[in-house]
C-alpha positions in Angstrom: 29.1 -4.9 9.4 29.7 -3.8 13.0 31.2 -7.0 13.6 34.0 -6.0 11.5 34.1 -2.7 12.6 35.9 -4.0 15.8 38.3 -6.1 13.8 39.4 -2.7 11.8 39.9 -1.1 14.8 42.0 -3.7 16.0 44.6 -3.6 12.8 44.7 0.6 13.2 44.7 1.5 16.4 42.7 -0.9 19.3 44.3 -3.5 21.6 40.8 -4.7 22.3 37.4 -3.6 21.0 34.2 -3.9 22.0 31.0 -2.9 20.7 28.8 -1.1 23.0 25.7 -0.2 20.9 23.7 -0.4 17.4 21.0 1.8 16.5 18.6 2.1 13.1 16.1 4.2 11.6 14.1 3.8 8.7 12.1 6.6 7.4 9.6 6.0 5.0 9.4 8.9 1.9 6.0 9.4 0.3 6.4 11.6 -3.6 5.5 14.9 -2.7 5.9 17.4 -5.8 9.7 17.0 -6.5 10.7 14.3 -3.8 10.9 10.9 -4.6 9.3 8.3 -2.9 11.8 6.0 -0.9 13.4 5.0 1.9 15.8 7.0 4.3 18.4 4.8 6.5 20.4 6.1 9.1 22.4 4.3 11.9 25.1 4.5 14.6 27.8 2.5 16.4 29.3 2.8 19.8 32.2 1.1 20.6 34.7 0.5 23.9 38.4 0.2 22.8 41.6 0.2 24.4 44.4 2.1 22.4 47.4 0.1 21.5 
């Protein structure tokens, strides 16, 4: 997925593109009263370009 991040920057508005960082979280949910049990996921991307 970030892969192709880099390529859609390319097409819209990057002469070149790299990527700079990934990060994750997974945050496990246990049922209390009304919440669900489950799993949160949250992430970001940092990326270098150079505009077109």
């Amino acid at each position: 997925m970030a892969a192709r991040e880099c390529d859609l920057l390319r097409e819209v508005l990057a002469k070149d593109c790299r990527m700079e960082s990934v990060t994750s979280n997974i945050n496990i949910n246990r049922q209390f009263g009304q919440q669900q049990e489950g799993l949160t996921i949250n992430g970001s991307m940092s990326f270098q370009i150079t505009l077109k």
